[in-house]
Short mmCIF file of the C-alpha atoms (twelve columns), coordinates in Angstrom:
data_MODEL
# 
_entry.id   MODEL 
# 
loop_
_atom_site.group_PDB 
_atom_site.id 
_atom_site.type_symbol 
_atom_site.label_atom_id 
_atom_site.label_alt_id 
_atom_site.label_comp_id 
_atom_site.label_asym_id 
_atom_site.label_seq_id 
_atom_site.Cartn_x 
_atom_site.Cartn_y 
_atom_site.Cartn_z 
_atom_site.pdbx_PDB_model_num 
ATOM 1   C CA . UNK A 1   55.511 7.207   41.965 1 
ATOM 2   C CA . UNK A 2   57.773 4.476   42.464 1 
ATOM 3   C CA . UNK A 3   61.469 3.772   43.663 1 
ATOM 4   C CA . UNK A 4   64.157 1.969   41.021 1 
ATOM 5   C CA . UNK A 5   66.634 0.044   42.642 1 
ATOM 6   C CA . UNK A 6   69.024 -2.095  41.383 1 
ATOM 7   C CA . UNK A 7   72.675 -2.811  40.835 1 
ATOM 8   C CA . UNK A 8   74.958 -2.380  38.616 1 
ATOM 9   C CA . UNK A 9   74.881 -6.289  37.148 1 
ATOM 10  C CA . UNK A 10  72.622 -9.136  37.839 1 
ATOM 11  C CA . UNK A 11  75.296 -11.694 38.104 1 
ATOM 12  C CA . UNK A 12  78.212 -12.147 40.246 1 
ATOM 13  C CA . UNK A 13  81.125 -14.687 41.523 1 
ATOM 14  C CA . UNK A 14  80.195 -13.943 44.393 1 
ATOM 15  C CA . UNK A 15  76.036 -13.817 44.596 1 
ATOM 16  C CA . UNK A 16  74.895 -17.611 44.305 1 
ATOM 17  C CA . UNK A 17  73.641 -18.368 48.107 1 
ATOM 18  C CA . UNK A 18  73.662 -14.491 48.918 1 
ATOM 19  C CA . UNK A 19  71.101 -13.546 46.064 1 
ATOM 20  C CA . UNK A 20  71.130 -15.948 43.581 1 
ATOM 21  C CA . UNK A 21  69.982 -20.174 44.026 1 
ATOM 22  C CA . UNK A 22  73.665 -21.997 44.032 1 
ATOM 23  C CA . UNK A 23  72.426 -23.832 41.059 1 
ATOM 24  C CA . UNK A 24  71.408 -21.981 38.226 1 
ATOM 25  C CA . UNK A 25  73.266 -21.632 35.256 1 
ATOM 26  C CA . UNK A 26  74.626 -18.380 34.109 1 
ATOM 27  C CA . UNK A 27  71.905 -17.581 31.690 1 
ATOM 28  C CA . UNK A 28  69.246 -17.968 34.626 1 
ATOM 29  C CA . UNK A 29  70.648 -15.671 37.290 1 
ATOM 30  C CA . UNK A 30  68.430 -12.643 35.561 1 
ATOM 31  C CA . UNK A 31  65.768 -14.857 37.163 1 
ATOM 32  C CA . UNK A 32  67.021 -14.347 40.522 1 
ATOM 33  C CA . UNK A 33  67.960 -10.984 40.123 1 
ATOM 34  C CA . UNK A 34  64.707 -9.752  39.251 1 
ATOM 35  C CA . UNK A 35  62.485 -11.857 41.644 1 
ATOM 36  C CA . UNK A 36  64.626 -8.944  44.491 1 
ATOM 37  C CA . UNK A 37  65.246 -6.000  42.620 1 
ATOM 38  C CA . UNK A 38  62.979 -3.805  39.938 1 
ATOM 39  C CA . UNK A 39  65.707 -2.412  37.935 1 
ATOM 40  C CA . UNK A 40  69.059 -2.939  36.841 1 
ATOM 41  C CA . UNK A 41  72.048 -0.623  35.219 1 
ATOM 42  C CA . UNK A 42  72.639 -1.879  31.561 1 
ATOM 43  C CA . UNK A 43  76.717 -1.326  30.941 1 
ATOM 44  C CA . UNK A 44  77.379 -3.582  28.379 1 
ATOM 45  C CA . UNK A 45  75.406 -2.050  25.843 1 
ATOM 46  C CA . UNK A 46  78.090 0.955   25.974 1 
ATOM 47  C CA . UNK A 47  80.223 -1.616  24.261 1 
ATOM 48  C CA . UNK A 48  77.752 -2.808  22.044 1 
ATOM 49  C CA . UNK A 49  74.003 -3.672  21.833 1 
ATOM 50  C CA . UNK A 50  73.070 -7.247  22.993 1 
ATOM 51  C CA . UNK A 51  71.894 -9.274  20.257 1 
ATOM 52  C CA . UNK A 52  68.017 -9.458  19.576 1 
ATOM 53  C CA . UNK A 53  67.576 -13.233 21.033 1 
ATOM 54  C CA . UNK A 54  69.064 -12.127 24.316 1 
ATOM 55  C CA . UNK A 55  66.918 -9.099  25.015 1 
ATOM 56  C CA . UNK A 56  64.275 -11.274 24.007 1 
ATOM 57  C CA . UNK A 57  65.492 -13.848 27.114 1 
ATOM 58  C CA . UNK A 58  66.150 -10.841 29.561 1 
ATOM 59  C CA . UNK A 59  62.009 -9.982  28.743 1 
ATOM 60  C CA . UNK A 60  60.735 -13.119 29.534 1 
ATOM 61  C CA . UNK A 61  63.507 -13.354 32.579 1 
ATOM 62  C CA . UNK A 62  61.751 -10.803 34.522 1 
ATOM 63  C CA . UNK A 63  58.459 -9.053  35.907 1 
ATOM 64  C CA . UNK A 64  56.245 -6.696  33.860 1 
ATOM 65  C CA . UNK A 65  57.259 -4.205  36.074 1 
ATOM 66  C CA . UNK A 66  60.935 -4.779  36.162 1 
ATOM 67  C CA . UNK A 67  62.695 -1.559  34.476 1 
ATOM 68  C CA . UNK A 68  66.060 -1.878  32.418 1 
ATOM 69  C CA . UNK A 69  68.310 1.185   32.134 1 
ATOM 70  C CA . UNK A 70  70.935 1.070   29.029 1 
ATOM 71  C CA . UNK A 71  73.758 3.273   28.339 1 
ATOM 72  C CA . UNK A 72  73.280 4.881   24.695 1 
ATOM 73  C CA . UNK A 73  77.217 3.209   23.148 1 
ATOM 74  C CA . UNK A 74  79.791 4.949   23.483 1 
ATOM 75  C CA . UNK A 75  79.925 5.371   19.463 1 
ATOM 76  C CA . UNK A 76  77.298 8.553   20.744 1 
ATOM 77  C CA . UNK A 77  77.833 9.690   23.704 1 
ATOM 78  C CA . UNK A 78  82.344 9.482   23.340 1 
ATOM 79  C CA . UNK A 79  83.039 9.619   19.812 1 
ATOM 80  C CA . UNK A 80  83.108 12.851  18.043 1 
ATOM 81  C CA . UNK A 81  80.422 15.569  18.100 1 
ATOM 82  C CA . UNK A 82  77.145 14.632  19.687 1 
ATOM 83  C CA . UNK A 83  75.025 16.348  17.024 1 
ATOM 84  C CA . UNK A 84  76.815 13.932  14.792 1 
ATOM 85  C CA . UNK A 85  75.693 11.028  16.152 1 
ATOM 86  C CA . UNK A 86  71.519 11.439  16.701 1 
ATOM 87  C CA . UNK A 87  71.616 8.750   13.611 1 
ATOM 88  C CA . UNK A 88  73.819 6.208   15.939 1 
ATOM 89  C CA . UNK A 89  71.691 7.427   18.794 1 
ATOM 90  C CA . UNK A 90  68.576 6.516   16.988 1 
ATOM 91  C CA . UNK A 91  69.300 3.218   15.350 1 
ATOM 92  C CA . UNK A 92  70.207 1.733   18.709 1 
ATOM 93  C CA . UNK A 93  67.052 2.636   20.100 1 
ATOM 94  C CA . UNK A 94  65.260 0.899   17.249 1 
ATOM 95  C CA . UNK A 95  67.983 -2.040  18.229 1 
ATOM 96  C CA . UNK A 96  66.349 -2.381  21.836 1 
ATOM 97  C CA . UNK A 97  62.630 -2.954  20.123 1 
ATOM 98  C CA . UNK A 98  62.300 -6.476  22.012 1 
ATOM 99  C CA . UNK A 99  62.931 -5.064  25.224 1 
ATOM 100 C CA . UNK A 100 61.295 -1.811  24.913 1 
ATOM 101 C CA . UNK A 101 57.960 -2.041  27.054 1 
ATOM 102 C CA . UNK A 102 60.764 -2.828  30.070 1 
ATOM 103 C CA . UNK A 103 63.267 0.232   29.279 1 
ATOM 104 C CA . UNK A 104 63.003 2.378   32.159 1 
ATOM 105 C CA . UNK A 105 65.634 4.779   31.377 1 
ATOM 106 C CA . UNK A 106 68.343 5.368   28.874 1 
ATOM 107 C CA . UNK A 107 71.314 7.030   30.112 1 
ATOM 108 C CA . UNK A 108 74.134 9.323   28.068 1 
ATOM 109 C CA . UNK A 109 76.719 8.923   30.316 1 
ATOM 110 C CA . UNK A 110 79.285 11.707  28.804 1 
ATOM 111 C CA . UNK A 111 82.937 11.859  29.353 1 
ATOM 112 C CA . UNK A 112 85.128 14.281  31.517 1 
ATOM 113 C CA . UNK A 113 86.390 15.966  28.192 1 
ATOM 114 C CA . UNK A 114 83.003 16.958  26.933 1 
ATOM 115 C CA . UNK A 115 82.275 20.245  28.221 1 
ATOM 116 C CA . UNK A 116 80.515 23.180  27.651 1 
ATOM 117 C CA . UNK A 117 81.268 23.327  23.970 1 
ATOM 118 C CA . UNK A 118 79.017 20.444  23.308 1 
ATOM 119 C CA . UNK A 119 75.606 22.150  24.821 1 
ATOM 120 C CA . UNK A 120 74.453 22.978  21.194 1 
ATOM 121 C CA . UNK A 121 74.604 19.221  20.328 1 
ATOM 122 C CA . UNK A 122 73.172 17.608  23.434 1 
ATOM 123 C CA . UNK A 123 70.376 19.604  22.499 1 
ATOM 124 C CA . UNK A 124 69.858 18.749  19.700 1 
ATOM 125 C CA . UNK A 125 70.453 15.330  20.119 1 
ATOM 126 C CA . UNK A 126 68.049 15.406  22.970 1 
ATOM 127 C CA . UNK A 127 65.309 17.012  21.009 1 
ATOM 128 C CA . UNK A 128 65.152 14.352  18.585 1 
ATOM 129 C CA . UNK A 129 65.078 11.379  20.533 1 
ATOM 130 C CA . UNK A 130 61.566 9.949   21.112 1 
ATOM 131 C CA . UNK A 131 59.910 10.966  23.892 1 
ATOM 132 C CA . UNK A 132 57.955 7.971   24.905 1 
ATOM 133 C CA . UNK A 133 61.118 7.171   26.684 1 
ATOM 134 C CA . UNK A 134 63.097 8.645   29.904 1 
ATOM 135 C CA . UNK A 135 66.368 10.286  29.426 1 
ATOM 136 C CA . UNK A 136 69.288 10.802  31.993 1 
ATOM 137 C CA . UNK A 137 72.517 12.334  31.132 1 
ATOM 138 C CA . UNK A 138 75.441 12.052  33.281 1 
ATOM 139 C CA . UNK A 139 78.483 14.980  33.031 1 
ATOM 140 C CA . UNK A 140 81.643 14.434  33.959 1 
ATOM 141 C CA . UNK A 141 83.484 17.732  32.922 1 
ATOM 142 C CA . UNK A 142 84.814 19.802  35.537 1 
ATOM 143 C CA . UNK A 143 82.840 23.175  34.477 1 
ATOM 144 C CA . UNK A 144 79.339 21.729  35.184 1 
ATOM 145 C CA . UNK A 145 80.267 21.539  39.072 1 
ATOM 146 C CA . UNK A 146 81.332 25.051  39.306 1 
ATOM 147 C CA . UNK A 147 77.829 26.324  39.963 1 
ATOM 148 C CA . UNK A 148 78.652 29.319  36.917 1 
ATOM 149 C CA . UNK A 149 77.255 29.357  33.302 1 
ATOM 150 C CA . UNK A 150 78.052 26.399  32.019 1 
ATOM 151 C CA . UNK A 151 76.367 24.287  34.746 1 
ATOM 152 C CA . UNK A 152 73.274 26.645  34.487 1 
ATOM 153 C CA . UNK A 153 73.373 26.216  30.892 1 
ATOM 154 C CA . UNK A 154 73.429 23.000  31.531 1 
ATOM 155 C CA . UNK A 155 70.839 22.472  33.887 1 
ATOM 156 C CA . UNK A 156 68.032 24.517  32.090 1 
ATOM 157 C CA . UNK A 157 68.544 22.509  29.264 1 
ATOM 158 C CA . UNK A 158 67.895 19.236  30.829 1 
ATOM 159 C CA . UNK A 159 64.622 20.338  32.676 1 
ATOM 160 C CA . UNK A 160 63.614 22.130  29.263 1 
ATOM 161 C CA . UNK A 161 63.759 18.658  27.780 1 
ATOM 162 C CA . UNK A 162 62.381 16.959  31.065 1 
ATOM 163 C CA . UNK A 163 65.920 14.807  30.650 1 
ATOM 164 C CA . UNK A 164 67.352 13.823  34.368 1 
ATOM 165 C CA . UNK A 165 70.741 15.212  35.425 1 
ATOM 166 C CA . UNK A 166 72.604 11.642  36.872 1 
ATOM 167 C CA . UNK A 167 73.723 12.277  40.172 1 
ATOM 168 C CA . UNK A 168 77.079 10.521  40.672 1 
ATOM 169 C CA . UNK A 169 78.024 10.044  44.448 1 
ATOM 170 C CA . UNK A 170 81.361 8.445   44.210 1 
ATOM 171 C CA . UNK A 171 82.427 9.754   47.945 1 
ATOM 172 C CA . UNK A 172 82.656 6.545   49.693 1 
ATOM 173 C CA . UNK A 173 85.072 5.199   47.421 1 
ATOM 174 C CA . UNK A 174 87.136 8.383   48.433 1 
ATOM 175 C CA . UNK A 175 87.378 8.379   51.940 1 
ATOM 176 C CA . UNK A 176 89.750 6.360   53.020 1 
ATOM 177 C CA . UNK A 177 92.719 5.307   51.459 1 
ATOM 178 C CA . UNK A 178 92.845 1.910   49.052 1 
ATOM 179 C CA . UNK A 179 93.323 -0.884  51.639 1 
ATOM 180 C CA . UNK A 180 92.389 -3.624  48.897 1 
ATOM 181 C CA . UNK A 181 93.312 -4.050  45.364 1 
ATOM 182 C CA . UNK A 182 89.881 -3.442  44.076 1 
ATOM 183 C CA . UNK A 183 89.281 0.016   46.269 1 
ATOM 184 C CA . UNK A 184 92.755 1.014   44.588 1 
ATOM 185 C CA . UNK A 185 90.991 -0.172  41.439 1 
ATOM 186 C CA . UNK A 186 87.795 1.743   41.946 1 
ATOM 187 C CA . UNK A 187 89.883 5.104   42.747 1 
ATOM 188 C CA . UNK A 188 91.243 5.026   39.737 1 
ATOM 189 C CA . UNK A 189 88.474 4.564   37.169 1 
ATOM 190 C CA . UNK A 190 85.535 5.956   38.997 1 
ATOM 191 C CA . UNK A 191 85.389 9.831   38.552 1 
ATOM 192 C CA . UNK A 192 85.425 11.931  41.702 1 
ATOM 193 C CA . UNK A 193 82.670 15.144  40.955 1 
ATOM 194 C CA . UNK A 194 81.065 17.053  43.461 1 
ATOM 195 C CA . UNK A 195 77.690 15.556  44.262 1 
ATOM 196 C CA . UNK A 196 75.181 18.199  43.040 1 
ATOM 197 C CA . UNK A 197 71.681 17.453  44.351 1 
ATOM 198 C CA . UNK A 198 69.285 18.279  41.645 1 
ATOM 199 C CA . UNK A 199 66.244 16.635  40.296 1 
ATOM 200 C CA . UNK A 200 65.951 18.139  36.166 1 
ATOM 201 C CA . UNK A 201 63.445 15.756  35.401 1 
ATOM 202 C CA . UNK A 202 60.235 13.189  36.386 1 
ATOM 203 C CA . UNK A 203 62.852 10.425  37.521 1 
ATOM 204 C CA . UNK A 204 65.900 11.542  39.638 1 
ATOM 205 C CA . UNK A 205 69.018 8.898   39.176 1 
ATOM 206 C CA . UNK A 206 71.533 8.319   41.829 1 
ATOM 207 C CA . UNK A 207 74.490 6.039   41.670 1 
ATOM 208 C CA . UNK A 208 75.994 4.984   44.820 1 
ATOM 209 C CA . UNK A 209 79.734 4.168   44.510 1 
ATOM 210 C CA . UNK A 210 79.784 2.388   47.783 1 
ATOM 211 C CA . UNK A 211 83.314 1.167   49.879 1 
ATOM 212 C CA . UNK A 212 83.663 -2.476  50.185 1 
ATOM 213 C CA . UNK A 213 83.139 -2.051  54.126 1 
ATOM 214 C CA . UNK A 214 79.468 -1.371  54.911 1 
ATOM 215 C CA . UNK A 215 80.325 0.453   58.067 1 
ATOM 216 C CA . UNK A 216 82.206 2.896   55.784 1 
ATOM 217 C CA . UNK A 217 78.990 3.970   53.562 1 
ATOM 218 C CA . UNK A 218 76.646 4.432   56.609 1 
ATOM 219 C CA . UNK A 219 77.312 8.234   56.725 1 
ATOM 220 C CA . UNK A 220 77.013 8.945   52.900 1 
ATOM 221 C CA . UNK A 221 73.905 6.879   52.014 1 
ATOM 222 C CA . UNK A 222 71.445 7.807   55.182 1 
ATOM 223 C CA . UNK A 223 71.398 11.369  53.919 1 
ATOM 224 C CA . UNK A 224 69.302 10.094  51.004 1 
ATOM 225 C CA . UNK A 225 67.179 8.722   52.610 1 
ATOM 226 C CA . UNK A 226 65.026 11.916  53.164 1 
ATOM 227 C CA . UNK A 227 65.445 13.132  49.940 1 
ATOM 228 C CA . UNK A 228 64.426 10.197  48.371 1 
ATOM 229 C CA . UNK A 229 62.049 9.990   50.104 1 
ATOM 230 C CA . UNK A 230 60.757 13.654  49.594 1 
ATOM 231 C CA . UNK A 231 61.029 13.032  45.721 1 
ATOM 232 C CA . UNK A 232 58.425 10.175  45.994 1 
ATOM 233 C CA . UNK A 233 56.082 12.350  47.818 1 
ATOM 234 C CA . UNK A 234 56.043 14.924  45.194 1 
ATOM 235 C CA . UNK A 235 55.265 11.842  42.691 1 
ATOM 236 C CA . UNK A 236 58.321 11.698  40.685 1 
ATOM 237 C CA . UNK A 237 60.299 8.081   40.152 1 
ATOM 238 C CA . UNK A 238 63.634 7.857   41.739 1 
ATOM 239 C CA . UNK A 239 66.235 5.394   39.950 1 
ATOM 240 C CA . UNK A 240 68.584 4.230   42.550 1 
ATOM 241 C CA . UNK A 241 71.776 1.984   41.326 1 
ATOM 242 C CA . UNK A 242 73.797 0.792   43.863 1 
ATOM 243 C CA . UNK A 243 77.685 -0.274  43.274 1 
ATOM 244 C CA . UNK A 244 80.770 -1.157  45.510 1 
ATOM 245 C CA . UNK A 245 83.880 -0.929  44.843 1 
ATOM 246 C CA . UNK A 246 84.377 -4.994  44.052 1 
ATOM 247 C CA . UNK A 247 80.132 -5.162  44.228 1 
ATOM 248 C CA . UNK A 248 80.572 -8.433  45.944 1 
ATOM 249 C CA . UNK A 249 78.594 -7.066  49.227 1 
ATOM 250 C CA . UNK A 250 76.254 -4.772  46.814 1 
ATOM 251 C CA . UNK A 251 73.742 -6.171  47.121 1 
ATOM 252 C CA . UNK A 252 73.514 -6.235  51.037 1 
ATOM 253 C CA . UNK A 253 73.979 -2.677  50.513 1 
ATOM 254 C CA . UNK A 254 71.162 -2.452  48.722 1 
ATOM 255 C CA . UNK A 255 68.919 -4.101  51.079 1 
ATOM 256 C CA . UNK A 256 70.336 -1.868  54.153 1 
ATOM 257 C CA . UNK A 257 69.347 1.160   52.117 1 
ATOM 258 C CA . UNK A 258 65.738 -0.174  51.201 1 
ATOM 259 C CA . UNK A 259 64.742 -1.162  54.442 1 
ATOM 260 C CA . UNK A 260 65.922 2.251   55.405 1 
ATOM 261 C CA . UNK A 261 63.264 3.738   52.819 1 
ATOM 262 C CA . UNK A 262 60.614 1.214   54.201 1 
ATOM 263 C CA . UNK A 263 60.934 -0.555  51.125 1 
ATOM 264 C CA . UNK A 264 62.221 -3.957  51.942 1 
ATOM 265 C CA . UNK A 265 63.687 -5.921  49.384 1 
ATOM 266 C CA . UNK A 266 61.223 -9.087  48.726 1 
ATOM 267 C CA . UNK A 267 62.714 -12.906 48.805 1 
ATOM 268 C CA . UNK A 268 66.182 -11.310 49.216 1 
ATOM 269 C CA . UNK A 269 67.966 -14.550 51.029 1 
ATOM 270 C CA . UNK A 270 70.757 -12.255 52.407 1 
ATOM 271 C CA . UNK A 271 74.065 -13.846 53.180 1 
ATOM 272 C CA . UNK A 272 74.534 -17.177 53.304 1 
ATOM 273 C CA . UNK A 273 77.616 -18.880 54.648 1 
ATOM 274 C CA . UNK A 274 79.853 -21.136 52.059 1 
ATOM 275 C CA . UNK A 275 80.485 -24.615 52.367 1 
ATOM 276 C CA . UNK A 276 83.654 -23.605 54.872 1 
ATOM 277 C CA . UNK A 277 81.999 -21.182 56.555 1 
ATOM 278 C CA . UNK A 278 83.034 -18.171 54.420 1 
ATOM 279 C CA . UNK A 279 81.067 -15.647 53.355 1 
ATOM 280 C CA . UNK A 280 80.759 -16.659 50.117 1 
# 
């Protein structure tokens, strides 16, 4: 039993004196990161995979029981068919050896045009992965909301392979409308699906698209609080990744939502003031 949470990067313009010391160099902000949070979303291996020496670094960067998550490329999960690409899927496991007593998760995020027509690969491109790791896939295509066949299709495959169904809960980034360039930015790119609140596997995944005004999330995060909580009590692991729309206040977020689970974040500084008396 344990709770994930983390955000979507470990560095930021805007972190140093809100999370991470003013002073460290780029390279060293991992350290930071990890000495407040126990996990952290991996996107940049959906471009490519980091280079050995660097998940060597990231390793020595953080706790034993720090967790990365890393999105298989997108050379499996959005190019061609995905029972085409278990060979691509494999080889990048064997890519993340240095790192691999610290993967917590690796997650097939799929795109909104791969539908029901690719069941027959995911499974099989679920049954061969190794199963000394976690799994969460992440569905995007309209017909695996609509509560008929294809969802259910869906759904008993992932909890016949004990994979975890990614639980996307873009809402407040959609409730209001785009009063700063990067909320316009986020409505854009970030997909709007129904949140569908199902736990397929040992380690439920959330990620919290949260607005850039804190006041604004209050009504769409407290909800999870229970059921977070309620998966911890029947002894699963709950991954929790939280995001705003710019992620400059994402990590305050964070903290709000962890001292809501009684989890307090440890040697979180909060928000310091800048040198003018700005936020950052």
């Amino acid at each position: 039993m344990s709770l994930y949470l983390g955000l979507s990067q470990w560095s930021h313009p805007a972190w140093p004196g809100q999370l991470l010391g003013r002073e460290l160099k780029t390279t060293e902000h991992l350290l930071d990161y990890g000495r407040v949070f126990n996990s952290v979303e991996g996107n940049t291996s959906f471009y490519g995979v980091p280079d050995a020496n660097s998940l060597q670094r990231w390793a020595s960067q953080t706790p034993d029981d720090f967790r990365f998550t890393f999105k298989f490329p997108a050379a499996v999960s959005h190019q061609g068919r995905l029972a085409d690409n278990i060979r691509a899927a494999l080889d990048f496991i064997e890519q993340l050896d240095p790192l691999q007593h610290k993967l917590g998760m690796l997650m097939l995020q799929l795109p909104a045009v791969c539908g029901p027509e690719q069941l027959d690969g995911l499974a099989q491109l679920l049954a061969a992965l190794p199963d000394r790791f976690q799994y969460g896939v992440e569905v995007r295509h309209p017909a695996f909301f609509a509560k008929g066949e294809a969802e259910r299709q869906l759904n008993r495959l992932l909890l016949e392979r004990g994979a975890n169904r990614i639980i996307m809960d873009s809402r407040p980034v959609f409730s209001c409308p785009p009063s700063t360039p990067a909320l316009a930015d986020a409505q854009q790119k970030k997909p709007r699906v129904p949140v569908h609140i199902i736990s397929t596997g040992p380690a439920p995944v959330i990620r919290f698209i949260g607005h850039p005004d804190p006041e604004v999330n209050k009504p769409f995060w407290q909800p999870w609080v229970p059921r977070i909580n309620a998966w911890l009590d029947e002894g699963k692991s709950v991954y929790l990744f939280v995001h705003t729309a710019d992620n400059q206040l994402a990590p305050l977020l964070a903290a709000e939502i962890a001292t809501a689970l009684q989890q307090p974040l440890p040697d979180f500084p909060g928000l310091a003031p800048g040198p003018q008396g700005s936020l950052f």
